[in-house]
C-alpha positions as CSV (number, residue, x, y, z in Angstrom):
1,X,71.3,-22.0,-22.7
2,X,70.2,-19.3,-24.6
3,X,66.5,-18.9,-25.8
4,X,66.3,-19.1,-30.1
5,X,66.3,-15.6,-31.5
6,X,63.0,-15.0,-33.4
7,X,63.1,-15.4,-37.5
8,X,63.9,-12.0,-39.1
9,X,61.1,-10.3,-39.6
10,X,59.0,-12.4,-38.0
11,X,56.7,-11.7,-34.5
12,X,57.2,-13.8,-30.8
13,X,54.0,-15.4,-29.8
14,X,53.5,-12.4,-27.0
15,X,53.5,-9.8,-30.0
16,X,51.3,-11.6,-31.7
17,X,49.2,-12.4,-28.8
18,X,49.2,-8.4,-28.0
19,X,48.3,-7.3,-31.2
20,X,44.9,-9.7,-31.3
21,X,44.5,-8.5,-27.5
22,X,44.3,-5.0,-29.3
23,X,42.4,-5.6,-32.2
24,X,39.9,-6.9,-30.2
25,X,39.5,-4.0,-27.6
26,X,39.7,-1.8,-30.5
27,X,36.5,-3.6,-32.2
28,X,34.6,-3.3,-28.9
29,X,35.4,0.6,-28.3
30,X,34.0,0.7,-32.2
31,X,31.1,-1.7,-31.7
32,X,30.1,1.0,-28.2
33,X,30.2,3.6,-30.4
34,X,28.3,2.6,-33.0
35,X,25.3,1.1,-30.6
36,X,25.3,4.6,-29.1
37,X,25.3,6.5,-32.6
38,X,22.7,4.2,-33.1
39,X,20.5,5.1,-29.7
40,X,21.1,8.8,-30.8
41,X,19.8,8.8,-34.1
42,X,17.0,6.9,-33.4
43,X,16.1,9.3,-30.2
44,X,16.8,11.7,-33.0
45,X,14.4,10.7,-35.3
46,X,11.7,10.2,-32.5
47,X,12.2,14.0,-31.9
48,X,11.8,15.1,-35.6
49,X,8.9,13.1,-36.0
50,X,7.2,14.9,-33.0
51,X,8.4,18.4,-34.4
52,X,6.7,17.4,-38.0
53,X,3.2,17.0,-36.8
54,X,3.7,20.6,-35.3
55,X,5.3,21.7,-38.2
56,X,8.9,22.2,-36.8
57,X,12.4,21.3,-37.6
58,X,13.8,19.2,-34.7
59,X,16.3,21.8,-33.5
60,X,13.4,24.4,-33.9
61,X,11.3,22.0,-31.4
62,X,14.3,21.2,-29.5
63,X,14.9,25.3,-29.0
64,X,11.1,25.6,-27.9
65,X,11.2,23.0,-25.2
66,X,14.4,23.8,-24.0
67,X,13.4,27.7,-23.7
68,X,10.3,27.1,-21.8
69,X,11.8,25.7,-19.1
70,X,12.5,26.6,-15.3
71,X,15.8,26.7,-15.7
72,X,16.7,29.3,-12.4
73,X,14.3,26.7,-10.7
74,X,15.9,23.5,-12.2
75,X,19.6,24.5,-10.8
76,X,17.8,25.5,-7.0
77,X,16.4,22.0,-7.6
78,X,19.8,19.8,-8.7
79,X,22.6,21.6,-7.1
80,X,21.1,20.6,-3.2
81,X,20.3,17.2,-4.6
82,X,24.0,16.9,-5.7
83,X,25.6,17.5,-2.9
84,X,22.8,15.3,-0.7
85,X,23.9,12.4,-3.6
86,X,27.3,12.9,-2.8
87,X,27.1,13.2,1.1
88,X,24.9,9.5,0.9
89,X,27.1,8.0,-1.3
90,X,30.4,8.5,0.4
91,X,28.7,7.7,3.6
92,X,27.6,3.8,1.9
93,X,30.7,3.3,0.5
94,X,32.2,4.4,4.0
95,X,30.3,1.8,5.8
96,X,31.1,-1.0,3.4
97,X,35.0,-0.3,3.6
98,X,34.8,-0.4,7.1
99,X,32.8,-3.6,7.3
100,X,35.4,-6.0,5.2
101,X,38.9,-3.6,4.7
102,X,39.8,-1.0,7.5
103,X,37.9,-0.8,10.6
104,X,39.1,2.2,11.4
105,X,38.8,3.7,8.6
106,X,37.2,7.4,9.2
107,X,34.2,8.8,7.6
108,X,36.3,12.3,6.9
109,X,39.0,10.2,5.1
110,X,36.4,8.8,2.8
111,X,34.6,12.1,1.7
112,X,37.7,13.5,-0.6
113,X,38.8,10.3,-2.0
114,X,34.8,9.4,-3.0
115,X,34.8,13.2,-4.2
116,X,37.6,13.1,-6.3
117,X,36.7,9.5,-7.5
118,X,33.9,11.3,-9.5
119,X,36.4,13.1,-11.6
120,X,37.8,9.9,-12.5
121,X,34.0,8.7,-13.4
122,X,33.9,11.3,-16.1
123,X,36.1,8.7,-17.9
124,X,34.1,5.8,-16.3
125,X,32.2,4.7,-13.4
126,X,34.9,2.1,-12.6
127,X,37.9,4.0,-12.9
128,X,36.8,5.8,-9.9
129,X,35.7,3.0,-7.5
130,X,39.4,1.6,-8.7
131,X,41.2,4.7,-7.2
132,X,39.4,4.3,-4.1
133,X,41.2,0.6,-4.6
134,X,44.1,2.3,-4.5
135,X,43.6,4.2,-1.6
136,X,43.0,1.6,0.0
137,X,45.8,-0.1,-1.2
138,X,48.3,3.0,0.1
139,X,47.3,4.1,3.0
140,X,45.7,1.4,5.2
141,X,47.4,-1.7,3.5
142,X,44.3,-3.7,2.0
143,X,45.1,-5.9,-0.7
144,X,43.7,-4.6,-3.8
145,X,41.5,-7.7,-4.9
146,X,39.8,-7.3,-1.7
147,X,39.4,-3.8,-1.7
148,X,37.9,-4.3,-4.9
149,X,36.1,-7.4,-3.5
150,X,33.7,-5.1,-1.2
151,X,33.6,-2.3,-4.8
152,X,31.8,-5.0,-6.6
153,X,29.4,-6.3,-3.8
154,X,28.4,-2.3,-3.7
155,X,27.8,-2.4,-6.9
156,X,25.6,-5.7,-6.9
157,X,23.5,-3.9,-3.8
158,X,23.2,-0.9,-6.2
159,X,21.0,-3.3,-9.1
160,X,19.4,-4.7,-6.4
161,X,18.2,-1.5,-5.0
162,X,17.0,-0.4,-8.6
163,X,15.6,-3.7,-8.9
164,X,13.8,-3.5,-5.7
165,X,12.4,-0.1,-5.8
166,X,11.3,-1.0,-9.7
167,X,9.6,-3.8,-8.4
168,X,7.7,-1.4,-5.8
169,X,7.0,0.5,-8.5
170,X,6.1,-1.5,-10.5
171,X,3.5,-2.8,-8.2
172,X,1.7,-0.1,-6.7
173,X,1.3,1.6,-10.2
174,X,1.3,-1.5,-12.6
175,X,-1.6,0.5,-14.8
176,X,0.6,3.1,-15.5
177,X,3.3,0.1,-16.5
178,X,1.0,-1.2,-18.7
179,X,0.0,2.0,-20.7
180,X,3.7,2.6,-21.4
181,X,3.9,-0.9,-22.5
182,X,3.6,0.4,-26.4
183,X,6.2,0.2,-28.0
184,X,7.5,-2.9,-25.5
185,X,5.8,-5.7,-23.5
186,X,7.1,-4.3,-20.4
187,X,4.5,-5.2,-18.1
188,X,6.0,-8.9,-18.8
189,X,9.6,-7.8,-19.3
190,X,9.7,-6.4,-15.9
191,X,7.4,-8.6,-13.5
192,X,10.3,-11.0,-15.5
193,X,13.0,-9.8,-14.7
194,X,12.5,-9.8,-10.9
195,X,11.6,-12.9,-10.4
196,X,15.0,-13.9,-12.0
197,X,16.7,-11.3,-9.5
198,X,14.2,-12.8,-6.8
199,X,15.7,-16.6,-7.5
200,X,19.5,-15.7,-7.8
201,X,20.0,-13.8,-4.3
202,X,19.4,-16.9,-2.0
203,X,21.2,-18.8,-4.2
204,X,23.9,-16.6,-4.0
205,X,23.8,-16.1,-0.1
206,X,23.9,-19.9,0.0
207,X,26.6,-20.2,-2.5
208,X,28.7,-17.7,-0.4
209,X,28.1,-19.2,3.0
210,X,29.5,-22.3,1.8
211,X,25.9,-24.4,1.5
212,X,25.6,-24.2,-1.9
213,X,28.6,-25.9,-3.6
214,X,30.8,-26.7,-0.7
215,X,33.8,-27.8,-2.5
216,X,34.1,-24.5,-5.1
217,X,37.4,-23.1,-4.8
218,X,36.2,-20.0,-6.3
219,X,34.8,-18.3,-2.9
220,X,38.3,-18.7,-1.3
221,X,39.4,-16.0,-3.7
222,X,40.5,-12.7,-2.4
223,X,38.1,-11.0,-4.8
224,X,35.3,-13.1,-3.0
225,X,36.3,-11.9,0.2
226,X,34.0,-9.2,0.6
227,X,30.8,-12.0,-0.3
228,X,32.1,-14.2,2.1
229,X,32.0,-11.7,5.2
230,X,29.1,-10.2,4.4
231,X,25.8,-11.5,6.2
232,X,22.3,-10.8,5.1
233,X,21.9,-7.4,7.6
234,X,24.9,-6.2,5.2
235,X,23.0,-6.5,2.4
236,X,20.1,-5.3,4.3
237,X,21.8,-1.7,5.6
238,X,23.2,-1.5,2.0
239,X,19.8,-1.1,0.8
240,X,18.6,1.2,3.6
241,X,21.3,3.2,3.8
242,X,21.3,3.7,-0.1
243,X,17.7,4.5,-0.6
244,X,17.7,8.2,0.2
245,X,19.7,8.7,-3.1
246,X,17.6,6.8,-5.0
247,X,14.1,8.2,-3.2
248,X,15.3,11.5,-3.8
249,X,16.7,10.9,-7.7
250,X,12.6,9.6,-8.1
251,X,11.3,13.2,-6.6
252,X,13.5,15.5,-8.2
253,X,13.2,13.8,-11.6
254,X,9.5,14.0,-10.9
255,X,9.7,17.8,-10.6
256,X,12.5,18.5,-12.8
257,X,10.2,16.9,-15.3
258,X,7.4,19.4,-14.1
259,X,9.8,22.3,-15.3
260,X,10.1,21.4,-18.5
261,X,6.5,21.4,-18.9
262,X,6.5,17.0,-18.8
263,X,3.5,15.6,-17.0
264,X,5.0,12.6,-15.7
265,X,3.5,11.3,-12.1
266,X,5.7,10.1,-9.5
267,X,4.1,6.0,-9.9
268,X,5.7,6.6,-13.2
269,X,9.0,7.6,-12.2
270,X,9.1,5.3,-9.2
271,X,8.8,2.3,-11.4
272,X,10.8,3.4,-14.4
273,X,13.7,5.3,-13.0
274,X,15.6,2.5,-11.4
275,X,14.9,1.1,-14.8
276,X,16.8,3.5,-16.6
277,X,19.6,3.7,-14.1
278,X,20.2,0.5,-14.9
279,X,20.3,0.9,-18.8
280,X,22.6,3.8,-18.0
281,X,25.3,1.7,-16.9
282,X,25.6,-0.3,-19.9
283,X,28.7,0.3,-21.4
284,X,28.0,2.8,-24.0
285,X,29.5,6.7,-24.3
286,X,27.1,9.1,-22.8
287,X,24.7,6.8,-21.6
288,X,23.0,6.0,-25.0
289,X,20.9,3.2,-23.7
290,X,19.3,5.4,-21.1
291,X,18.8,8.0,-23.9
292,X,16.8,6.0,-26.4
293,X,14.8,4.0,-22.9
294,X,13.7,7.8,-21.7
295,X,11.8,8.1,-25.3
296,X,10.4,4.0,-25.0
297,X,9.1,4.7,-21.5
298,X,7.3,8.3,-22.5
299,X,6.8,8.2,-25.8
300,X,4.4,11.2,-25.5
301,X,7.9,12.9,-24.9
302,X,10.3,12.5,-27.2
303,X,12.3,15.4,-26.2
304,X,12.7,14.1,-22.8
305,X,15.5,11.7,-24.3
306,X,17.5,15.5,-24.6
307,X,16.0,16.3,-21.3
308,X,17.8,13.0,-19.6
309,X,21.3,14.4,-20.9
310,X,20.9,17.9,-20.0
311,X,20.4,15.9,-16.2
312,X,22.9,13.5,-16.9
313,X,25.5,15.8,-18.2
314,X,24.7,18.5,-15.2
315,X,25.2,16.0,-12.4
316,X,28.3,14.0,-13.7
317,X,30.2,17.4,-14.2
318,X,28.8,19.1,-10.4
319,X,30.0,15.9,-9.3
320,X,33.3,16.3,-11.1
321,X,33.0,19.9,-9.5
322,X,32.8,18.4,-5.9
323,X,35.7,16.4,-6.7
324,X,37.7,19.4,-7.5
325,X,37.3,20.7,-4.5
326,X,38.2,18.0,-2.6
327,X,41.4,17.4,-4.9
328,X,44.0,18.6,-2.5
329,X,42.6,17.0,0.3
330,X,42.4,13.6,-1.3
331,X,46.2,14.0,-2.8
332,X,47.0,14.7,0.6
333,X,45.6,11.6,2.1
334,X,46.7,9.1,-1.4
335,X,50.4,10.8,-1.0
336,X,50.9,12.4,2.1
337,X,53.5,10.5,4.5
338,X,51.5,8.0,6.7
339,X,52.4,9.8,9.8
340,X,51.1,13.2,9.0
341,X,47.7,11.5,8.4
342,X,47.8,9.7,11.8
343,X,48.6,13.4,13.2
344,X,45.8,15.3,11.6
């Protein structure tokens, strides 16, 4: 029996359902863009405030700041750190893949598809841990919700870590939280926001080990997976293993700040950095949110908003850089027959 053609002119309930499905993405990529035009000009307009009371246009200000800078300094300072970012990272996400996908899955496999991965993140942070999915998927058979099953728990560990580290921050320098807290209550935003962290992670644990809600379906899933294997030293060595990046992202900011002629002290950094990471990776083009929080934080600095994309921009594309380099390799390894990679 054949299915009733559609009325002339008229649209099947899949086109109709596509066409909303579109709309609606299509609204959300506007409604990015117009938070982060938003972010811009008002980082914007901090900066041409700043440049009035000295009697400067905003690009003249701009111009000043950016010209008195280290800048032979700055790149000795951010290209090692890059490549000591890179190095850590691939080495986590190593360690995690080999912990709930592919046992024997080699550190030297993992350093060109990470690398490459970052050319992917130019687009978005996603897309790239979704190729190494994909690796995953090709070359040592893991079923791609579990691959990215253990993607995901890395990426809950990484707001944990900034949360953590915040929180440290936060605590051994809460003067210094409190005399940014002008133009927001942060020193009750933040102490806030970790207790909330604080209270969800047991619960979680317990959820996952089957105490809390025994009869939920949910952690049966192969995107669960990963949360179901992993025990609290996972969590633990995710952390550990992790922090070098982050230590290191607090010290060179600290004296790539210096360069541009910032006075910002390492307390600062340490409890507002993490902060910021974590506003970067809200879902707005060139991390807007991070922008406009750099000139809330300092707002002594205004210009320090252009300062965190100059380091924003420079790292994403070095990264991108790494990547390249690694391209061959990781084509190699994604499309290369199974048995010349057993050879090598």
């Amino acid at each position: 029996m054949q299915d009733p053609e559609p009325q002339a002119g008229g649209d099947t309930p899949g086109a109709e359902s596509g066409r909303h499905a579109g709309l609606r993405a299509g609204f959300g990529r506007l409604l990015t863009w117009l938070l982060a035009a938003a972010c811009f000009w008002l980082v914007f307009r901090k900066i041409d405030l700043a440049a009035a009371r000295e009697g400067l246009d905003a690009f003249a200000y701009l111009a000043r700041f950016f010209g008195d800078a280290d800048w032979l300094a700055w790149l000795a300072l951010m290209v090692p750190y890059s490549c000591f970012f890179f190095l850590v990272d691939a080495h986590v996400t190593w360690r995690v893949v080999r912990w709930f996908n592919a046992p024997a899955f080699r550190f030297r496999q993992m350093l060109p598809i990470r690398a490459s991965a970052y050319i992917l993140s130019l687009v978005n942070e996603q897309v790239g841990k979704g190729a190494i999915t994909l690796y995953l998927w090709r070359r040592h058979a893991v079923p791609g919700w579990q691959a990215l099953s253990s993607m995901i728990l890395l990426g809950m560990m990484e707001v944990y870590q900034l949360l953590l580290f915040s929180a440290v921050g936060t605590a051994l320098y809460y003067e210094l939280v409190v005399a940014a807290s002008t133009q927001l209550p942060l020193a009750r935003i933040l102490p806030a926001v970790f207790v909330v962290a604080a209270i969800y992670f047991p619960l979680h644990v317990a959820y996952f080990r089957g105490h809390l809600l025994p009869r939920s379906g949910l952690r049966e899933r192969h995107l669960a997976r990963a949360f179901r294997l992993a025990r609290l030293r996972h969590y633990a060595l995710i952390v550990l293993l992790k922090a070098p990046n982050l230590l290191g992202a607090v010290l060179v900011y600290t004296l790539a700040l210096d360069l541009f002629n910032v006075d910002v002290a390492f307390g600062q950094m340490l409890a507002f950095l993490p902060v910021i990471f974590l506003a970067a990776a809200l879902p707005l083009p060139f991390h807007a949110g991070a922008l406009l929080l750099w000139t809330v934080l300092f707002p002594d600095y205004p210009e320090v908003g252009a300062f965190s994309l100059v380091m924003h921009t420079f790292f994403v594309l070095f990264n991108a850089l790494i990547g390249l380099l690694f391209l061959p390799l990781a084509n190699r390894e994604l499309f290369g027959n199974t048995a010349a990679q057993a050879d090598a």
